[in-house]
PAVOMI-717097 format. One line per 3 residues: number of its first residue (from 0); their letters; for each residue z, y, x of C-alpha. Coordinates in steps of 0.05 Angstrom, whole numbers, plus 5000, padded with zeros to 4 digits. Layout:
<guvexs>
NUM) A) Z Y X  ...
</guvexs>
This chain:
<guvexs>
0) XXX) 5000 5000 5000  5013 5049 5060  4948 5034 5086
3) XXX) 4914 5051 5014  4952 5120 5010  4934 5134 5088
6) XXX) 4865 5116 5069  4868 5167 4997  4896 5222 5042
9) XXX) 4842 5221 5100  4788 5214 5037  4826 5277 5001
12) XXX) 4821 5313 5075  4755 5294 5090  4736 5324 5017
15) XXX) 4775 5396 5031  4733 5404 5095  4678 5395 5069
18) XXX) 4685 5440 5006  4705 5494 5060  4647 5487 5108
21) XXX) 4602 5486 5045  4635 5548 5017  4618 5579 5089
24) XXX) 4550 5563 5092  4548 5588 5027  4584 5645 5057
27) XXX) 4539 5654 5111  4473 5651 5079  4485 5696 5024
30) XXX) 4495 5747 5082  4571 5765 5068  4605 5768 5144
33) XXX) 4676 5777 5149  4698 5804 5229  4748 5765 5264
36) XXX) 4794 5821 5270  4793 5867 5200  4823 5935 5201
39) XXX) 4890 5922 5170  4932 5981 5205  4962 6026 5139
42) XXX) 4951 6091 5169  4869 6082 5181  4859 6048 5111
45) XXX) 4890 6095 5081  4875 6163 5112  4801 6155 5133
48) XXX) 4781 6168 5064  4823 6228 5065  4800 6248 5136
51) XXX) 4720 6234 5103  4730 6284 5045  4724 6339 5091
54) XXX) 4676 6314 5122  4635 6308 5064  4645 6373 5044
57) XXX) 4641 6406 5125  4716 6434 5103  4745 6451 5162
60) XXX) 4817 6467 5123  4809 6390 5101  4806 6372 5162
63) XXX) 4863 6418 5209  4919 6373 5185  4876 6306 5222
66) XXX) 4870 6348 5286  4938 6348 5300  4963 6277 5268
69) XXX) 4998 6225 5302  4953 6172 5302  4911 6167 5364
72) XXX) 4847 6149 5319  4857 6196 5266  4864 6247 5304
75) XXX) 4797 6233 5350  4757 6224 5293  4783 6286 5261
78) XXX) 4761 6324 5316  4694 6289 5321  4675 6322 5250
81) XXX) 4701 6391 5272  4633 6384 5314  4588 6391 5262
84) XXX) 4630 6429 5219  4629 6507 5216  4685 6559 5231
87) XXX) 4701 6626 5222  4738 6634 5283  4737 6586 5340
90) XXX) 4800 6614 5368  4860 6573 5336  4817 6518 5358
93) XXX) 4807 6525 5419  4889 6539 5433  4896 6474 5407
96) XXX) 4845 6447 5447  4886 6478 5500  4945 6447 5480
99) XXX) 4919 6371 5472  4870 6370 5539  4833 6312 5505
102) XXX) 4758 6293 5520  4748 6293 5445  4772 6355 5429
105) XXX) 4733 6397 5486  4674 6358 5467  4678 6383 5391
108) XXX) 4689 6459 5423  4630 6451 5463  4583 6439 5405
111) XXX) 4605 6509 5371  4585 6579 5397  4624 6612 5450
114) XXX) 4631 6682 5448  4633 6722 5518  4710 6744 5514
117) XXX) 4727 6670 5502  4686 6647 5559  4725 6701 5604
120) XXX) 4798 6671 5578  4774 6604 5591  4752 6621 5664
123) XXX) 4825 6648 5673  4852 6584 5646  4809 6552 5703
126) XXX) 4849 6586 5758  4917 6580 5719  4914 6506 5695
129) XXX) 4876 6466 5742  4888 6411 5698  4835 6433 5644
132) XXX) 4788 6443 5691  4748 6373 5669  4750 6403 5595
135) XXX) 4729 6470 5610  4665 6449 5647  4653 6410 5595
138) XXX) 4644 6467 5548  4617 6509 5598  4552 6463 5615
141) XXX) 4539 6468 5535  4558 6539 5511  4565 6586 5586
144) XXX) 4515 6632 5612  4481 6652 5677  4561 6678 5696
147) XXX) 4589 6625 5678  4541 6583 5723  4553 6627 5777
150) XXX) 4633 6620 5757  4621 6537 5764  4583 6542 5834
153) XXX) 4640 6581 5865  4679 6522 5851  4637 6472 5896
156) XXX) 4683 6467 5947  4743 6451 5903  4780 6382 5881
159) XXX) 4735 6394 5808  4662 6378 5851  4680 6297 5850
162) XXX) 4689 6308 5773  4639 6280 5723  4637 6333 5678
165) XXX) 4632 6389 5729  4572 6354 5763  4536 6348 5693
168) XXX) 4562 6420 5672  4516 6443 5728  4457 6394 5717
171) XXX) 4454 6420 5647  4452 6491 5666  4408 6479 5726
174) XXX) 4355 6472 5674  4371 6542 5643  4383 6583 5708
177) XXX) 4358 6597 5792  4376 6572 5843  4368 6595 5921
180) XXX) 4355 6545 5970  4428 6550 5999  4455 6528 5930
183) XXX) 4399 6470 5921  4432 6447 5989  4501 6452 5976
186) XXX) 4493 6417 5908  4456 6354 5941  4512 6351 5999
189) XXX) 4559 6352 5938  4522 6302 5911  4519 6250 5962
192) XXX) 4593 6268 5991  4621 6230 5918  4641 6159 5917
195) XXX) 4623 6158 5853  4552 6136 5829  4564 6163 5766
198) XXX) 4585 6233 5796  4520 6232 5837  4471 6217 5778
201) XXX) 4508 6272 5737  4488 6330 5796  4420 6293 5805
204) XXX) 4393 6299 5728  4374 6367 5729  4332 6362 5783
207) XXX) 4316 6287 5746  4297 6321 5684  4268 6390 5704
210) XXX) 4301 6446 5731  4279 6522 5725  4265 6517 5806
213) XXX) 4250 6458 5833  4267 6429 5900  4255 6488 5957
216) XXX) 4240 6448 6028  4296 6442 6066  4332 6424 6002
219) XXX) 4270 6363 5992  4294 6336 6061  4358 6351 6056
222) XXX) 4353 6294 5999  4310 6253 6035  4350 6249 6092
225) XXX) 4417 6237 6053  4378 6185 6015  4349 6154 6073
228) XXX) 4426 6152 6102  4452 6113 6036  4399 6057 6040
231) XXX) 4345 6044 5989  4379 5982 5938  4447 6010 5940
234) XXX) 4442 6057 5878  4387 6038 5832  4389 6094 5794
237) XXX) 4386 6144 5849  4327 6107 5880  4296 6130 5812
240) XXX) 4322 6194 5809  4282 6207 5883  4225 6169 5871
243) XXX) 4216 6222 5813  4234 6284 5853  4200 6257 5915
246) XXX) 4138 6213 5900  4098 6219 5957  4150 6197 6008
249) XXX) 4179 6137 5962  4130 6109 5914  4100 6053 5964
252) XXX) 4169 6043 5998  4208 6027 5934  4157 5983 5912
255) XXX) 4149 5941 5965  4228 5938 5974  4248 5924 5912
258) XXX) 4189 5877 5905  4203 5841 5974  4274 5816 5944
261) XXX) 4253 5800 5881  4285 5847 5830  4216 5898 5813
264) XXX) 4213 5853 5754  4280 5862 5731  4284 5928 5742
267) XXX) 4241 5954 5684  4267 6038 5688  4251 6037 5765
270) XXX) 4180 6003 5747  4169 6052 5703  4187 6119 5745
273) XXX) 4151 6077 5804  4086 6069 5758  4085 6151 5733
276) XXX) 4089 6172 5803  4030 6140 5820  3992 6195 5777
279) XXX) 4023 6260 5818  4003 6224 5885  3938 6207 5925
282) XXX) 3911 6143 5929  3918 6124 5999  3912 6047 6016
285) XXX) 3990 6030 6012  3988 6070 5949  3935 6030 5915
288) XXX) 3978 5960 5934  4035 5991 5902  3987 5994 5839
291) XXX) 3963 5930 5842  4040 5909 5852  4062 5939 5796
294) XXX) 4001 5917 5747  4028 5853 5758  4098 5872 5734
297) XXX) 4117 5836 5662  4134 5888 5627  4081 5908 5581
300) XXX) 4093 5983 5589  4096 5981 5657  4023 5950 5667
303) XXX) 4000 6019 5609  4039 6068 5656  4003 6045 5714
306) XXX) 3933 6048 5681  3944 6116 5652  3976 6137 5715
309) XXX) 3921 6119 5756  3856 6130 5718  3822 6188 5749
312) XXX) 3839 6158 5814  3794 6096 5810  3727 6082 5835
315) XXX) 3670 6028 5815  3676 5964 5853  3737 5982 5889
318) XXX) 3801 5928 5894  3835 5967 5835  3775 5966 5787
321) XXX) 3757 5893 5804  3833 5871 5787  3833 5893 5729
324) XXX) 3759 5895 5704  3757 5810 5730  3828 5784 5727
327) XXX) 3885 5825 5696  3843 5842 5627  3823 5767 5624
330) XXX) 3894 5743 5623  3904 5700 5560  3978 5729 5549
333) XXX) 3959 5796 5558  3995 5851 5506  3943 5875 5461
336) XXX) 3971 5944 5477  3954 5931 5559  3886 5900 5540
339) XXX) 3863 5965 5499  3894 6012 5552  3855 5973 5605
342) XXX) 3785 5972 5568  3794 6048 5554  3804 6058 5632
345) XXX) 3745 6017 5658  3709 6042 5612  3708 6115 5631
348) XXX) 3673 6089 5685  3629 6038 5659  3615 6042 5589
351) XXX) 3585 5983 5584  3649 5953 5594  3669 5981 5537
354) XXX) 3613 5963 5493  3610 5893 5502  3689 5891 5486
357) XXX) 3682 5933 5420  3694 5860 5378  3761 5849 5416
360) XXX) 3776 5931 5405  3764 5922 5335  3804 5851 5330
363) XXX) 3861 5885 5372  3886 5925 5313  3876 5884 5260
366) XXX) 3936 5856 5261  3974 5925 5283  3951 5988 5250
369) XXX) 4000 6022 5302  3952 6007 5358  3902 6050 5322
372) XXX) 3915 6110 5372  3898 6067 5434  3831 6045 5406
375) XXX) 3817 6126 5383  3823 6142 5453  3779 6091 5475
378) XXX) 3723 6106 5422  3736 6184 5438  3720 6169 5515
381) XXX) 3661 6131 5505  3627 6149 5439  3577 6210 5418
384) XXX) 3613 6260 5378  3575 6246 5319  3596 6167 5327
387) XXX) 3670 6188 5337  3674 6225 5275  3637 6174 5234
390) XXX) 3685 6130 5258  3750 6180 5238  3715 6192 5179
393) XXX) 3717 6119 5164  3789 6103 5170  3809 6165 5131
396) XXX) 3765 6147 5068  3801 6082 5074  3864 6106 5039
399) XXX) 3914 6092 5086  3960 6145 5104  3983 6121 5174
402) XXX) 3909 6109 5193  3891 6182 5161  3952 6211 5202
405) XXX) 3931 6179 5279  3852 6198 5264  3883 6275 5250
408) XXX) 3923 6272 5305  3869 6240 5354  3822 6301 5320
411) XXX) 3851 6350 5358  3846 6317 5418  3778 6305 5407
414) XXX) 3768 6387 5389  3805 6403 5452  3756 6384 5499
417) XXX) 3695 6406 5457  3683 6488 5472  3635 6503 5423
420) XXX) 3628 6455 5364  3561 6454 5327  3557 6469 5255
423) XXX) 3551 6397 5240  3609 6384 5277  3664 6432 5241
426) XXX) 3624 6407 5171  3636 6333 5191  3714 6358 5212
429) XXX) 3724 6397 5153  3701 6339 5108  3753 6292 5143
432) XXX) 3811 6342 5145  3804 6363 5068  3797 6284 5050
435) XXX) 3858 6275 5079  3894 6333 5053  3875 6309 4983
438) XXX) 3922 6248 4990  3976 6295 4980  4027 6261 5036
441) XXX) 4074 6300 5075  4065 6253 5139  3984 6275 5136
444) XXX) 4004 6354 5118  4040 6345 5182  3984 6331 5225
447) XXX) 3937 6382 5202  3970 6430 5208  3940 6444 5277
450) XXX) 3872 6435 5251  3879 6482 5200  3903 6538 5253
453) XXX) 3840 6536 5277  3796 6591 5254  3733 6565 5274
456) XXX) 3735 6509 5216  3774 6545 5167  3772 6612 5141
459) XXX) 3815 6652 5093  3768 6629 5027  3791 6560 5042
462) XXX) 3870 6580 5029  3863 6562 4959  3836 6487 4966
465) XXX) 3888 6482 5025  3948 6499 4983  3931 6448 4921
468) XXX) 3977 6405 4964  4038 6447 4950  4045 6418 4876
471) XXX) 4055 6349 4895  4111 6372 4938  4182 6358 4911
474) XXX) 4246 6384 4957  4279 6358 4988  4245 6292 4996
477) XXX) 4175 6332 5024  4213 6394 5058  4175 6379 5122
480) XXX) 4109 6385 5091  4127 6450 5062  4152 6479 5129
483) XXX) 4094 6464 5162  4048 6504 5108  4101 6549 5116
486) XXX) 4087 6566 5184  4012 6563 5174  4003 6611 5118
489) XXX) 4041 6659 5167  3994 6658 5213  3931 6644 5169
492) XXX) 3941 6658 5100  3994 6714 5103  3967 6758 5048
495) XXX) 3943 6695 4989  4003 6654 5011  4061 6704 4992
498) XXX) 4069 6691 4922  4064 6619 4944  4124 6628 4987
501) XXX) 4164 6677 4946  4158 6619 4884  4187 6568 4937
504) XXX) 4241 6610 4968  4268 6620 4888  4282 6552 4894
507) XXX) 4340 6575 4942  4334 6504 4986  4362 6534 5047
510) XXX) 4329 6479 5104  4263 6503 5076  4280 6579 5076
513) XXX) 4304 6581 5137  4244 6553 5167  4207 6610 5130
516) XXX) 4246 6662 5156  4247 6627 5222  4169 6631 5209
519) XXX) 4163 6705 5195  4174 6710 5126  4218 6757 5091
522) XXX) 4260 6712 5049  4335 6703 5034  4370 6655 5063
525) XXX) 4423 6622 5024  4484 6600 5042  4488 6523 5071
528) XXX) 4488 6469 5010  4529 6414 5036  4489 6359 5017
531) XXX) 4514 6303 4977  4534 6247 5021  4534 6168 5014
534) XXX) 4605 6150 4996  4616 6090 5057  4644 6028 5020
537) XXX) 4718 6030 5053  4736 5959 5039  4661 5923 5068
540) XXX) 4684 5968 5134  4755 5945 5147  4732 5875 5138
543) XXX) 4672 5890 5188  4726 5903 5238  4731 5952 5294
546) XXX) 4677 5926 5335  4624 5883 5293  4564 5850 5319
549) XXX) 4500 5850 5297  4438 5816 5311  4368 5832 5310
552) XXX) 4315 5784 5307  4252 5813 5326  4184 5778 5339
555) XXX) 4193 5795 5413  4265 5767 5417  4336 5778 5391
558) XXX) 4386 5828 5420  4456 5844 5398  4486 5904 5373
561) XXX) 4567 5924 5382  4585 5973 5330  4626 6023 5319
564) XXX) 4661 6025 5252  4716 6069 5262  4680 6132 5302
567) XXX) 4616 6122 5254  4630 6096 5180  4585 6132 5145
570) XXX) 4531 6102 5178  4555 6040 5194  4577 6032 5124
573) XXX) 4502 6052 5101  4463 6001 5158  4510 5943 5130
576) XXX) 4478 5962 5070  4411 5964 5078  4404 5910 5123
579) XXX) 4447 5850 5074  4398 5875 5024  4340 5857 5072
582) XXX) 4314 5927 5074  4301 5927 5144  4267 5859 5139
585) XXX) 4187 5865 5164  4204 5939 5185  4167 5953 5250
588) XXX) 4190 5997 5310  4138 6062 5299  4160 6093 5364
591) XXX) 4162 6073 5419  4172 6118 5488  4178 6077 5552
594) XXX) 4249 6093 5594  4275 6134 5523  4268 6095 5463
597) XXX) 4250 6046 5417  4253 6073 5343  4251 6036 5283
600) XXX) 4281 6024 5205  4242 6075 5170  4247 6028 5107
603) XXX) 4201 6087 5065  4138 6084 5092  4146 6051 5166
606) XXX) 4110 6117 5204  4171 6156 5216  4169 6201 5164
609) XXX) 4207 6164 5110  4283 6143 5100  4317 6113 5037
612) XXX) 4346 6155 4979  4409 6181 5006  4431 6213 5065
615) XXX) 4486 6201 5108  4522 6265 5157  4515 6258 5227
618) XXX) 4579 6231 5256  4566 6265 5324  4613 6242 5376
621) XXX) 4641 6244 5457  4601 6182 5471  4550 6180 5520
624) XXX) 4464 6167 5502  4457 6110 5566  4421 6057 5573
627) XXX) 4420 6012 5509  4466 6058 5468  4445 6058 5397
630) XXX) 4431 6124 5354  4410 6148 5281  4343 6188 5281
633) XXX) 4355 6265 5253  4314 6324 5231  4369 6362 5241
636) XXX) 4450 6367 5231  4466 6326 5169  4398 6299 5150
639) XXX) 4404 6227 5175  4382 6166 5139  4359 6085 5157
642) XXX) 4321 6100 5225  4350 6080 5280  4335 6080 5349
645) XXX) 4365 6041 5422  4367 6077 5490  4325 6053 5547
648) XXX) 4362 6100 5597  4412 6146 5607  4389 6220 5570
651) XXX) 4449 6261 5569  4407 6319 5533  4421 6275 5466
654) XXX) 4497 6262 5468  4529 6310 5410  4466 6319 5375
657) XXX) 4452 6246 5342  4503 6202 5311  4521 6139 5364
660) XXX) 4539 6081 5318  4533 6020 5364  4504 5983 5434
663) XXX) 4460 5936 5464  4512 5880 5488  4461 5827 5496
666) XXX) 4383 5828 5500  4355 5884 5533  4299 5847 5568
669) XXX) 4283 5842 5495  4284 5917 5476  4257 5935 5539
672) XXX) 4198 5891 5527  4185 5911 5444  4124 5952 5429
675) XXX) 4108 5999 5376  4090 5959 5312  4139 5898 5331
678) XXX) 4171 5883 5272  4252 5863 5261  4242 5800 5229
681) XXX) 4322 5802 5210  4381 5837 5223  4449 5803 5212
684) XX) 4521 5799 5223  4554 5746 5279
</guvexs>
């Protein structure tokens, strides 16, 4: 009988686990995901929603009593918001800013407008607190002037120049202000005297980026020699940062070290910096095996940069043009993208080339309307005029408003290298431009705008077939069409369009009237409308956890998103959404800029200019844009919606300005390697 009941209890067991792992597939597959570490702590669940009121309502009085409360989280986030929010008076702020010395809080000051007396009392707190010295930089990189540059120089020689935020302070401003030669000096010696890589990438990124003066030349060997001291491999970022500021010394030598020991291929950023020098530099023998090096590089972007780069550089029959005419363009696994790019490039020297491929051009984007642009560049090169604009013509009386937008926007390419166009010419491009217009799209307003400036194919009779677009227009879903006719009829129109304007600025939408006054119209400007906000659902987010994972299955690969719950709910909240409902499902990355960003989830229309039907406030933040950090796209402060976008490299110039909800913790060989037009298969929790 013991037996029997050990036997009925196993049985009973057996049953209860597997009722539970059916109840978590069934769990699992309907897409509800659970974190292994909910948000359970009273004073978050409680208070966020609270905290998110004013945010909602950019209530700075809402949100004073979170700027000073206990909890550590609370408090940061509160602070955060008072970013984007406005003020009256930054002064009781900026005491308390004082007061707290935290990273958060000077970031939020340094996204506000400093006035000149408050600059001067901070620059006295500088000498009498040494301690906010890191904050105070901070601010001053974002908000200080040519004095205040000049203020931050005269502290070279002080404990602050190993500081991160001092170094970056000065990059930022370095590409406002001058420099002499002496101070291009000093700042390198600076730069190389840190320990700290970080420290010497933030005084490099001016220079990196742009700077009002370049490198003078003792300054350019000053760097080369310091660089040449370090050793090329030991900082990969740096050997960037030089190869940029210094191509013709460093181009061959980086890529024959770095592919010597094996990493080039690994090494994607570098690749791609290696592969756009090769355009500013002459072709010399070790030059042209640094090409052929890096045309054999994986990376599908690196192989385009390296055609583009050097395609005026290439002549008939030479090793170059016989690589890639005979072997690289016949490789079976070839990216279509490469392939077109390659065609296009022999072909400017051989159209023939080109002509015999026009099946394979043609089959190429078939299957990915966002390769369109390539092939328009190809046909642009190597076609008659007349053929060309057949061809536009062609895809725009197809219907399709993506293909109607690249043929505008390849248009004025086209018109920019023609002097004169024949009367058949502007007839053929006014035929295309008004067909398009009469698809009434906001995307396709967008790009024709610039054709329309032109006076040559439109004159002031055509204003009022132009402006039949207007009544399809609803705000604030189209208010980007309507700024760009906007700014037209200013400068066209300015006399037929005014009672067209004055009827739109009644409306009182104040993005859209400020972008007429911004324009040159004489309109009123209303006060702000906070817009109404997507409500986050509280409850889904403390079960998400504090740091959620999510995966993204793409047709080149999956990578793996951390996320970041508590410092961006709104958005967060709204992505969880979206993608359980499978909204992001098929969506395709529409932009895509090699060493930025790869930029997708436009679940509208899938060209960039679409979102879903709310919008979510940007949730700005101290965070840094690197490498693989994840951000919401924005046309502007609190306009955010379902496109997203991952970092390729580190771009300082974004941090404050775009929500960061999340990074790449896995998989960024795979974003590294997508395309525009890959498509997210799935997203989901893990």
């Amino acid at each position: 009988m013991r037996y029997i009941r050990l036997r009925v209890w196993f049985l009973i067991g057996g049953l209860v686990l597997i009722l539970f792992l059916l109840l978590k597939f069934a769990a699992d597959s309907s897409g509800i995901y659970e974190g292994d570490n909910p948000i359970t702590e009273q004073v978050i669940t409680e208070n966020y929603p609270e905290l998110y009121s004013g945010v909602f309502e950019r209530n700075v009085e809402k949100l004073e009593p979170f700027l000073t409360h206990s909890n550590d989280a609370l408090r940061s986030q509160a602070w955060r918001a008072f970013a984007s929010t406005p003020v009256d008076s930054l002064d009781p702020y900026l005491e308390l800013a004082v007061q707290q010395n935290s990273e958060v809080a000077w970031f939020a000051l340094s996204k506000h407008e400093v006035g000149s007396d408050q600059l001067k009392e901070l620059e006295k707190l500088w000498e009498q607190r040494p301690e906010l010295r890191s904050g105070i930089a901070r601010l001053l990189g974002q908000q200080g002037d040519e004095e205040s540059f000049t203020f931050l120089l005269d502290a070279l020689d002080t404990d602050i120049a190993g500081e991160y935020h001092y170094a970056l302070a000065l990059s930022r401003l370095i590409l406002r202000f001058e420099l002499t030669e002496d101070q291009q000096v000093h700042l390198l010696q600076n730069a190389f005297d840190t320990n700290s890589d970080k420290v010497r990438r933030a005084y490099l990124y001016g220079w990196y980026r742009g700077a009002e003066t370049p490198l003078q030349p003792v300054a350019r060997d000053t760097l080369k020699g310091r660089w040449q001291a370090q050793g090329m491999g030991i900082d990969r970022t740096l050997d960037q940062y030089v190869n940029k500021m210094l191509p013709e010394e460093t181009t061959y030598l980086l890529t024959n070290f770095y592919n010597g020991e094996q990493d080039l291929e690994h090494e994607v950023s570098l690749a791609l910096e290696l592969a756009a020098s090769l355009e500013k530099i002459e072709m010399t023998s070790r030059n042209s095996l640094a090409a052929r090096i890096l045309l054999m590089h994986p990376n599908p972007h690196v192989k385009s940069r390296v055609l583009s780069s050097i395609e005026d550089k290439l002549e008939q029959n030479d090793d170059l043009y016989r690589y890639i005419s005979s072997t690289m363009l016949e490789e079976s696994g070839l990216s279509k993208s490469v392939w077109l790019e390659g065609v296009r490039v022999i072909g400017r020297i051989d159209t023939s080339f080109t002509n015999e491929r026009q099946e394979g051009v043609e089959q190429s984007i078939e299957g990915n309307p966002y390769l369109l642009p390539k092939a328009l560049d190809l046909w642009r090169t190597t076609e008659s005029g007349e053929e060309y604009l057949d061809r536009l013509s062609g895809f725009v009386g197809q219907q399709d408003t993506l293909a109607t937008m690249y043929a505008l926007e390849d248009l004025n390419t086209f018109l920019e290298n023609v002097e004169e166009p024949s009367e058949e010419i502007i007839r053929q491009i006014r035929d295309i431009t008004f067909n398009a217009l009469s698809y009434n799209d906001r995307g396709i307003v967008y790009m024709a705008r610039p054709l329309l400036e032109r006076e040559k194919l439109f004159q002031e009779n055509d204003f009022q077939r132009i402006n039949r677009v207007t009544d399809a227009f609803t705000l604030p879903k189209d208010v980007e069409a309507l700024q760009q006719l906007g700014i037209l009829y200013k400068e066209r129109f300015e006399e037929q369009a005014r009672p067209v304007i004055d009827s739109l600025a009644a409306l009182k939408y104040a993005p859209l009237n400020r972008s007429f006054a911004e324009a040159g119209w004489d309109v009123e400007v209303p006060e702000e409308a906070t817009p109404e906000f997507r409500e986050p659902d509280w409850e889904r987010l403390w079960e998400l956890g504090a740091n959620p994972k999510m995966r993204f299955q793409t047709v080149k690969g999956t990578f793996d998103l951390e996320l970041y719950p508590l410092k961006a709910p709104a958005t967060v909240s709204a992505i969880d959404s979206l993608s359980r409902a499978g909204a992001y499902d098929g969506v395709p990355f529409h932009r895509v800029v090699p060493n930025f960003v790869i930029q997708g989830g436009d679940v509208e229309r899938q060209d960039g200019f679409g979102g879903p039907d709310f919008v979510l406030p940007t949730e700005a933040s101290e965070l840094e844009f690197e490498r693989g950090a994840a951000g919401i796209a924005s046309a502007g402060k609190d306009t955010e919606g379902s496109q997203y976008f991952m970092m390729h490299f580190w771009k300082p110039h974004l941090n404050g300005n775009y929500t960061l909800f999340g990074k790449v913790v896995e998989g960024m060989d795979v974003v590294e390697r997508i395309e525009v037009g890959d498509r997210v298969r799935s997203i989901s929790w893990y």
